[in-house]
Structures are given as C-alpha cells and as structure tokens.
N, C-alpha and C positions, 0 to 999 in steps of 0.2 A: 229853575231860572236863577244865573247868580243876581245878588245886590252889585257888585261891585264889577266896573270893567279888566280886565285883563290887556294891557298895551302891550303889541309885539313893538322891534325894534323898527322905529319910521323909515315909511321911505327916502326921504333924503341924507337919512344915515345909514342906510343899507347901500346905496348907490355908490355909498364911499369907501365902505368897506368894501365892497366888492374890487376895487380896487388897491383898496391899501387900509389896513385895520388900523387901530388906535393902538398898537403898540407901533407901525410905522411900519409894520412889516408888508411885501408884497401878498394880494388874496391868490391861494393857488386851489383853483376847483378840482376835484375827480368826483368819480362816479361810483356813488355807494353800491360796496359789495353784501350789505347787508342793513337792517334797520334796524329804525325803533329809538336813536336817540332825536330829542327836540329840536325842532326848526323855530329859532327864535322869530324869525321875518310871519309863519305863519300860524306859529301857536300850534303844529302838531308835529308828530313823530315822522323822521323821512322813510321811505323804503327804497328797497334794492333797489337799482338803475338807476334812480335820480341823482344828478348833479349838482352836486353840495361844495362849501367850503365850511373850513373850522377858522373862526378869525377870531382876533382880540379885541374886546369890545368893552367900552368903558361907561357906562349906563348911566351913574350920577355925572360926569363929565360932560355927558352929552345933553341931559335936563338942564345942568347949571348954565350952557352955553345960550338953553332957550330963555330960561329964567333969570340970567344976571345973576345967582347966588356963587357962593364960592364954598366949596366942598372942601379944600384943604387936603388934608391928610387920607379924607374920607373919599378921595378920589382912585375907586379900583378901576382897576380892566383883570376880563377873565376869557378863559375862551368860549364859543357859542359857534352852534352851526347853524346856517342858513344857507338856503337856493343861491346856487354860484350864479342864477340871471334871476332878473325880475321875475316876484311869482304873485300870484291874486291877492296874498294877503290872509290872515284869517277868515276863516268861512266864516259866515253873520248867523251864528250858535252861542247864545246867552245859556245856554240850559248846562255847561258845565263849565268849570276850569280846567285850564289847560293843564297838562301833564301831573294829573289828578288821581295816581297810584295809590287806592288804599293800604296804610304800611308803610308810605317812602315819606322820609324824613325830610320836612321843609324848614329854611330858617325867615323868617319875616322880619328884615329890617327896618326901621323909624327913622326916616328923612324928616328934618324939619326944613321949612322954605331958604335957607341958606346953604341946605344939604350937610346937616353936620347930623350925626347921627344920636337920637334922643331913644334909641332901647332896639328890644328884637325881643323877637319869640321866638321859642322850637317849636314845629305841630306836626305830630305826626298825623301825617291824611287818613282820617279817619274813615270808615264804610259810607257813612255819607258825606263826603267830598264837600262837595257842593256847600250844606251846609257846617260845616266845620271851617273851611277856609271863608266864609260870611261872617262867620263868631269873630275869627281872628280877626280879621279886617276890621270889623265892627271896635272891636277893642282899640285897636291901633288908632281910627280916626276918632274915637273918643277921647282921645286926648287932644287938645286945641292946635298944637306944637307940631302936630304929625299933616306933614303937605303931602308926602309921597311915600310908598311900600313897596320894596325890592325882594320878592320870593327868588329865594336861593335854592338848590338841592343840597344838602349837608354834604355828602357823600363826597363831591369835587371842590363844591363853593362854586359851581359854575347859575347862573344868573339864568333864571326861567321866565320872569315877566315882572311887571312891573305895573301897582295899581295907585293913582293918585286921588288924591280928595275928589270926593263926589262934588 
C-alpha cells in the first residue's frame, strides 16, 4: 500500500491537450505499433493498438494556474503520452507506484507553494519500489517549504507523476 497519492495529468487538462498541447502545438493521435512507455492520463504503460498521442505538457504551469503561485523560470513543459480520447483514469490500485522499475532512475523535484523549486533527489527504484519511493517522499514533505513532488525519469526528463502534500 503506498503513503502517498500518485496524480495523473487531470481531466480538464487532458481535454486540452488533446487538442492543442501547452507548447501550442496541434495533438496528432496514432496508433501504437508497440508498448510499454507511460500513459500520463492513466498512470500505466500503453500497448500495441491503442490510440495515443505524445503532447507537451507543462505540469508546474498547470498547478500554478490552480493555485495562484507563479513558478517563473521553473515553468517546464516536456513531452508525455496519453490516450488520444478520454480513458477511465487510473485503476483505483494504491498497493504500487506508477512506473515503478527496480533499477530506473528517478529524479524527485521540491516545489514550494509558489512553485519555485527548494531541492531534488536522485532515487534509484529500488527492489521494493513501493517502499523506497514512501522514504523519498517522506523526506521531501519533511521539510515545511515542499507543497508539491514532480517524479521525473532521468533518462529524458520526461514527467511521470506528480505527488502533493498529504
């Protein structure tokens, strides 16, 4: 069971990118020939035949838009795949985190409530996932300053999920 929730990207910001990403660009769907990278919208890996798009997606931009803070400089967009049409959502499965590869290298950013960035961690996912990514999170909201955690994969920098203050 994890401590902490794991947030795909919301529905009313997936509705939009499915149209037009947060770089401005048009969403253009096809149909995966192959799987296995992350579906930000539902928190798992797509496979063959589904109908995906790759869009640009700006994660603290789109917090600060809810929360009034202003991120500044610390305002990225990167790319992320999700379902080219509305899809269920994450399945309601607390007992792991999302794309949870013992071995694959995560970086863990430190949002404070203004969205300006107060630290990070590397963690490599360790055999028990589960709890090793609890530790890190654990640490992160130990400090008073940390409102929000942006898990990245090193490897692209591309944006896996995203956990906010309990």
């Amino acid at each position: 069971m994890t401590t902490y929730t794991a947030r795909p990207i919301e529905p009313a910001a997936l509705a939009e990118l499915r149209v037009v990403d947060d770089a401005g660009q048009p969403c253009v769907p096809y149909t995966a020939t192959e799987g296995g990278s992350p579906l930000r919208c539902c928190l798992r890996p797509f496979s063959a035949g589904e109908r995906i798009a790759l869009v640009s997606y700006a994660p603290l931009r789109r917090w600060a838009a809810e929360t009034g803070a202003a991120p500044g400089a610390y305002d990225e967009q990167g790319p992320v795949f999700i379902h080219a049409e509305e899809c269920a959502g994450p399945a309601v499965d607390a007992a792991a985190y999302p794309f949870d590869r013992p071995g694959a290298l995560r970086t863990l950013r430190r949002y404070d409530s203004e969205g300006r960035i107060v630290g990070g961690r590397l963690l490599e996912i360790p055999a028990e996932a589960t709890e090793g990514f609890d530790k890190a999170f654990a640490e992160a909201f130990a400090e008073p300053q940390v409102a929000l955690v942006h898990v990245r994969a090193v490897e692209y920098g591309c944006f896996q999920f995203e956990v906010r203050r309990p």
